[in-house]
C-alpha positions as CSV (number, residue, x, y, z in Angstrom):
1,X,4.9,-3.8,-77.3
2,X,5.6,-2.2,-80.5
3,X,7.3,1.5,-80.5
4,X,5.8,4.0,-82.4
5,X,5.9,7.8,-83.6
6,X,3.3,10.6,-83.4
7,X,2.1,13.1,-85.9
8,X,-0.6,15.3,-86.8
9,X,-3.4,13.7,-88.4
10,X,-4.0,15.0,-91.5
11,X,-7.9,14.1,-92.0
12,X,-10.0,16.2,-90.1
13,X,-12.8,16.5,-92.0
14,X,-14.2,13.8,-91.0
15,X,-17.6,13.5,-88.5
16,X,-15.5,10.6,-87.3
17,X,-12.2,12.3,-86.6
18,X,-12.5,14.1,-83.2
19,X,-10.9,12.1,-80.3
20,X,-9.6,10.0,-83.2
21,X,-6.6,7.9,-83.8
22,X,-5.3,7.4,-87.6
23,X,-3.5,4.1,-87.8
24,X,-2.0,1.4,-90.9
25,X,-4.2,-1.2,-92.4
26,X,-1.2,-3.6,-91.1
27,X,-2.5,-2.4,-87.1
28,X,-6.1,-2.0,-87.7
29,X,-6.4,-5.7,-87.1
30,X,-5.0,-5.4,-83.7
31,X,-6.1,-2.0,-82.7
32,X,-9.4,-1.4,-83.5
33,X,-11.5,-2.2,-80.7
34,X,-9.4,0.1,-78.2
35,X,-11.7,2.4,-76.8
36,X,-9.4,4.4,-74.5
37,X,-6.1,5.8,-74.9
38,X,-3.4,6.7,-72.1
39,X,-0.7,9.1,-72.0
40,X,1.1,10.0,-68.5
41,X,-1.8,10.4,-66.0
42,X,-4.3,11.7,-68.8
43,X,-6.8,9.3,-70.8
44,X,-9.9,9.7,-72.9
45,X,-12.0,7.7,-74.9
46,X,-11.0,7.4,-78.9
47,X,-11.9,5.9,-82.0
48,X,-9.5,4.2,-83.8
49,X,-9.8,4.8,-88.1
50,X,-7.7,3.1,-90.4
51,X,-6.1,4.7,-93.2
52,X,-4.8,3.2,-96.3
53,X,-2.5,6.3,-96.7
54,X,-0.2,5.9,-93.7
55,X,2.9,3.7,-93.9
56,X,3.0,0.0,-93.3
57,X,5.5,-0.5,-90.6
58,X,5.4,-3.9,-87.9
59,X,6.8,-1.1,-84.9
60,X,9.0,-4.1,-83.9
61,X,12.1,-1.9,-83.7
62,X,13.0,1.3,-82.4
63,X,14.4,3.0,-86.0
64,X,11.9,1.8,-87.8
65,X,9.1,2.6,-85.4
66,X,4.9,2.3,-87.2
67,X,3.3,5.7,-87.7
68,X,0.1,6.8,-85.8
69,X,-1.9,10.2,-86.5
70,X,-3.9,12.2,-84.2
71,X,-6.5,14.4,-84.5
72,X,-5.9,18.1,-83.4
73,X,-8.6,17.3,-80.3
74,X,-6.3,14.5,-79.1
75,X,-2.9,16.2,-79.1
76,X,-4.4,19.4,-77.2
77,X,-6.2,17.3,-74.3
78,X,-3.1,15.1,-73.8
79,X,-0.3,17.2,-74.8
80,X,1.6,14.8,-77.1
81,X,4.9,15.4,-78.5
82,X,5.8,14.9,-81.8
83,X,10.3,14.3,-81.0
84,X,10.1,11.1,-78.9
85,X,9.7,7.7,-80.4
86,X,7.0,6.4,-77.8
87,X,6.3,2.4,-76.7
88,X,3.1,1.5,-77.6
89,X,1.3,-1.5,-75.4
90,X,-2.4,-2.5,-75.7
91,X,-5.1,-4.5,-74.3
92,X,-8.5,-5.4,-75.4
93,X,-9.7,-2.2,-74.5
94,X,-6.9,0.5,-74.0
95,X,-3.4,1.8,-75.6
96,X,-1.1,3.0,-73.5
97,X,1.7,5.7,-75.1
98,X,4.6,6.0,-73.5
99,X,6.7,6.0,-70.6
100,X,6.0,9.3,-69.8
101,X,9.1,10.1,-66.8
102,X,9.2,12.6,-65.0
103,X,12.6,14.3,-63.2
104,X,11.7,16.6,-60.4
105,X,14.1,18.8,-59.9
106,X,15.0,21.6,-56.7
107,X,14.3,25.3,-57.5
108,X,18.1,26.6,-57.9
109,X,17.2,28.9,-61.4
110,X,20.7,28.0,-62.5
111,X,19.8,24.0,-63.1
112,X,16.9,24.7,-64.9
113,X,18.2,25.4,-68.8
114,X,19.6,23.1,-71.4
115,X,23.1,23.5,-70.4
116,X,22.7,23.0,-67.0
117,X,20.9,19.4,-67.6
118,X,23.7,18.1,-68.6
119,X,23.5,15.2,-66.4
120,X,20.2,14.5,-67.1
121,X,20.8,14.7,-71.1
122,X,24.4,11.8,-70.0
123,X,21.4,9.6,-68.8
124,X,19.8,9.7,-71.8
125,X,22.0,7.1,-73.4
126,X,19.6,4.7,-72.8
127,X,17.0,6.6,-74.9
128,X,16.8,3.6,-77.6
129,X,16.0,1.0,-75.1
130,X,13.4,3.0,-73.2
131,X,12.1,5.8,-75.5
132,X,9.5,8.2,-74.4
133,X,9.0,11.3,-73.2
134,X,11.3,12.3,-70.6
135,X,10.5,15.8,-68.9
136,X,12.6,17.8,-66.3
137,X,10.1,20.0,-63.6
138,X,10.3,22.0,-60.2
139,X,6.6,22.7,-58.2
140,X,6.4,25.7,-59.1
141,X,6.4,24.8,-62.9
142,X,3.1,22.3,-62.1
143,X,-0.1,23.9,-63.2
144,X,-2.6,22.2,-61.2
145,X,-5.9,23.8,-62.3
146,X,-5.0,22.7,-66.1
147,X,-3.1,19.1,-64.6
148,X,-0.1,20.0,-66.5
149,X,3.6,21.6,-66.5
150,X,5.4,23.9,-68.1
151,X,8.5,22.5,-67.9
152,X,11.3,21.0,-70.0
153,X,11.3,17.8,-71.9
154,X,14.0,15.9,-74.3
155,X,14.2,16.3,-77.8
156,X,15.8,13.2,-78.7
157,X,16.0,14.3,-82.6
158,X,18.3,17.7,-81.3
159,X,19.3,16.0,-77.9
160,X,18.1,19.2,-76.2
161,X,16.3,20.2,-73.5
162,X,13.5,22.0,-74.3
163,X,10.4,23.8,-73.5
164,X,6.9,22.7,-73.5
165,X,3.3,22.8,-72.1
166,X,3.6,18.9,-71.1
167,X,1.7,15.9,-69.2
168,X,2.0,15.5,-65.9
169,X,4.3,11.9,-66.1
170,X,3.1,8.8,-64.5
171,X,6.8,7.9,-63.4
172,X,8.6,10.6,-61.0
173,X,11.9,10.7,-59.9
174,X,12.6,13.1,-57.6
175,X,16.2,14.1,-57.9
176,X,15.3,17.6,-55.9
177,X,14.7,17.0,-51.7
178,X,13.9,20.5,-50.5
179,X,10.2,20.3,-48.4
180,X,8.1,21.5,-51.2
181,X,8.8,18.4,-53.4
182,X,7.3,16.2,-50.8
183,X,4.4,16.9,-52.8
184,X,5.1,13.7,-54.8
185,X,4.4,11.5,-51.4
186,X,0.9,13.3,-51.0
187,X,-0.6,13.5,-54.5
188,X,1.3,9.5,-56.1
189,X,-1.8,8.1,-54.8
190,X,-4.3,10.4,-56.5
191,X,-2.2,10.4,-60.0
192,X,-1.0,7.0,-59.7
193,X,2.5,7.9,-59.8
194,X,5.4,5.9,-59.4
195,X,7.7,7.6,-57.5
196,X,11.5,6.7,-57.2
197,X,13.7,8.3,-54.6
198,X,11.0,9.2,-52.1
199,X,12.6,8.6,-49.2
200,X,16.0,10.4,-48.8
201,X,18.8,8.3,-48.3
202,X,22.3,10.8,-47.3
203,X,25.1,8.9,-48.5
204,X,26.1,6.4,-45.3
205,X,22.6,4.7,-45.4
206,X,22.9,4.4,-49.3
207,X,26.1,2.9,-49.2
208,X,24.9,0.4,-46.3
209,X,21.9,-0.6,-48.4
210,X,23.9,-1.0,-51.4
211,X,26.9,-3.0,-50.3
212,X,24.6,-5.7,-49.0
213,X,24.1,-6.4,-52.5
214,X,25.8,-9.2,-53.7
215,X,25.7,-8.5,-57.7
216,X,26.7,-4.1,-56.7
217,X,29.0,-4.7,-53.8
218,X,32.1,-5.5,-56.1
219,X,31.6,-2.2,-57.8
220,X,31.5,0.2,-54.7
221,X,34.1,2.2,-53.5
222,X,35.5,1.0,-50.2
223,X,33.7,4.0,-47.3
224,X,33.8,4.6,-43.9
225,X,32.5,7.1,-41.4
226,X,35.3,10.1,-40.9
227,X,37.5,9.9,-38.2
228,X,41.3,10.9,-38.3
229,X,42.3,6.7,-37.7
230,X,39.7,6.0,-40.7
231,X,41.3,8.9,-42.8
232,X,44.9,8.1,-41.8
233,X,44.0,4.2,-42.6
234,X,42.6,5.5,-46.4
235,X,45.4,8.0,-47.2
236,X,48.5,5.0,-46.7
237,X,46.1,2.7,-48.5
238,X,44.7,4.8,-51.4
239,X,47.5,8.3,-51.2
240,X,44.5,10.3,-52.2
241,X,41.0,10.6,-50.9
242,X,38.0,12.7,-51.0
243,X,35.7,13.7,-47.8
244,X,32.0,14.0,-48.3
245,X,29.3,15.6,-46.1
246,X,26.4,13.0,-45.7
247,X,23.7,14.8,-46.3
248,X,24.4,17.8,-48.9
249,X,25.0,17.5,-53.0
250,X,26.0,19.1,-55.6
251,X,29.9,18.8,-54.3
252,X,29.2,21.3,-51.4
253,X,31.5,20.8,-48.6
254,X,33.8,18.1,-50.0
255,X,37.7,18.1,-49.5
256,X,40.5,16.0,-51.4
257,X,43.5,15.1,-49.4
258,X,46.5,14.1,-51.5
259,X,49.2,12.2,-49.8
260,X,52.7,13.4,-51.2
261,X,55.6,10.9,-51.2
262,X,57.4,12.9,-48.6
263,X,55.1,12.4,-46.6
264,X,53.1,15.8,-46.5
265,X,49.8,16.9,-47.5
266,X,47.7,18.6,-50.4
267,X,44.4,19.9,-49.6
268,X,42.0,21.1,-52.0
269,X,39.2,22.5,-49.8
270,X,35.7,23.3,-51.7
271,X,35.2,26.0,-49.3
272,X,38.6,27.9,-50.2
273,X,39.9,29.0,-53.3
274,X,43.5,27.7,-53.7
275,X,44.7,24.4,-52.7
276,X,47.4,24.1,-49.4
277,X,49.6,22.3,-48.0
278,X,49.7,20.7,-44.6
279,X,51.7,17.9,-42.5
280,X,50.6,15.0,-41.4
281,X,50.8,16.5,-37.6
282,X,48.2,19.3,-38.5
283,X,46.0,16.8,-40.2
284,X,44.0,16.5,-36.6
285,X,43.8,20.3,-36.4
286,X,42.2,20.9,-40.0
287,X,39.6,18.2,-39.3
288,X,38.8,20.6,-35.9
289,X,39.0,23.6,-37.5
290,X,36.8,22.8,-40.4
291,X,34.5,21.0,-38.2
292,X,34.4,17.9,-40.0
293,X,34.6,15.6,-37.1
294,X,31.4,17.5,-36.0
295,X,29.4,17.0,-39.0
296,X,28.6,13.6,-40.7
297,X,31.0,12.7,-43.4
298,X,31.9,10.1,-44.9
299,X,35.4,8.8,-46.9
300,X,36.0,7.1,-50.2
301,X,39.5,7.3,-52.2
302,X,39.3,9.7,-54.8
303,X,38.2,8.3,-58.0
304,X,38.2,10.2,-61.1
305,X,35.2,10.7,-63.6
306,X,35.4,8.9,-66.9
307,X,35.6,11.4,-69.9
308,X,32.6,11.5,-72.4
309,X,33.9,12.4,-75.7
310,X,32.3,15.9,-76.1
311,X,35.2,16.5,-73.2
312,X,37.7,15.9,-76.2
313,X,35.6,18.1,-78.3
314,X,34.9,15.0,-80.4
């Protein structure tokens, strides 16, 4: 594997240059016979041309990836991007650019801009381990007459979010669940996707998969099914705790309880603007009222999110 950055070839002049690769006298030796190059889901046949004028770099490390040109042809048919620094790996008879990694997202509009990836842009701490091109997509941004999105991907130079006519990737993972984005299930077989998070887990079964690791168990908060002997059991042990709805995200439907040394309680309720305060003999009668022993929730003690420095305004 070496890792690698793409630019713009500069020689196109050349009979030889259309679905052309430009590459250093150091990689012609191990490149040249490659006849087809890869890129997401899209692949064409190339030519590989050496050039004494590009830099002499091994690619062996991520800041001091080798350089390889493309002719015009090549970035149009695959869609290339010139931010990412990319992994290069090669056979005998193909190069393979990438990962390309797809994260499908639901349709809610107000997700769908830089500042609303922030979550996305936290996970791309890893960036210098993986590299890539990382892309953010609903359905309706797929454009399946051209095999292609018009989407969002990561600019890891401005780490930004932003837009682009862009591969479709050959890794999905589908962060969005409503029915339209089953459509990675049908179609992973006919683009050879790998696809993580196809099957919906709500949070119960997650947790119950998870704990019966050995390695993750230690690191999981302790959880239990909601009833009011759980909740009374979690508010003595843990003073304050969070209820979660099973099946929904985003923080809909959650409650924090807060036990108070005199014994009563602080509710901040998601569904209600300011917090309130109860005793422990209406605790019963909340749970009714606000139909939680109805639904499926679940209990954890309340744990509260590290701080990223850009919190701090550092």
């Amino acid at each position: 594997m070496k890792w690698i950055k793409a630019e713009r070839g500069a020689v196109e002049s050349f009979e030889t240059s259309q679905n052309a690769i430009f590459i250093s006298n150091r990689l012609a030796s191990e490149l040249t016979t490659q006849k087809k190059l890869i890129f997401g889901t899209k692949e064409m046949t190339i030519t590989v041309i050496a050039l004494s004028s590009i830099p002499e770099s091994s690619g062996n490390q991520f800041n001091n990836p080798a350089i390889i040109q493309f002719s015009q042809d090549v970035f149009d048919q695959l869609l290339i991007q010139t931010s990412p620094t990319y992994q290069l790996q090669y056979t005998e008879t193909t190069i393979s650019i990438g990962p390309v990694i797809g994260f499908l997202l639901g349709d809610q509009h107000y997700y769908y801009h830089h500042c609303r990836l922030r979550e996305l842009t936290d996970a791309m701490g890893i960036y210098e381990k993986v590299g890539g091109l990382f892309l953010a997509f609903r359905y309706c941004s797929i454009s399946w007459e051209e095999k292609c999105i018009f989407g969002q991907y990561f600019n890891y130079d401005t780490k930004r979010w932003e837009y682009g006519k862009l591969p479709l990737p050959s890794v999905v993972y589908r962060r969005g669940f409503n029915t339209r984005n089953n459509f990675v299930n049908e179609y992973k077989d006919e683009f050879n996707w790998k696809v993580f998070n196809d099957i919906r887990f709500d949070k119960w079964e997650f947790y119950s998969h998870l704990k019966t690791n050995e390695y993750l168990y230690p690191f999981l908060p302790e959880t239990a099914l909601l009833n009011l002997a759980s909740l009374l059991t979690f508010l003595n042990r843990y003073t304050k705790v969070i209820l979660k709805p099973k099946k929904l995200s985003r923080g809909r439907g959650i409650s924090i309880i807060t036990l108070k040394p005199h014994g009563t309680l602080v509710i901040h309720d998601y569904r209600r603007y300011n917090d309130f305060t109860i005793s422990r003999s209406q605790l019963e009668d909340y749970l009714q009222e606000g139909k939680y022993l109805k639904s499926e929730y679940i209990i954890q003690p309340f744990l509260n999110l590290p701080e990223s420095k850009a919190d701090h305004g550092i």
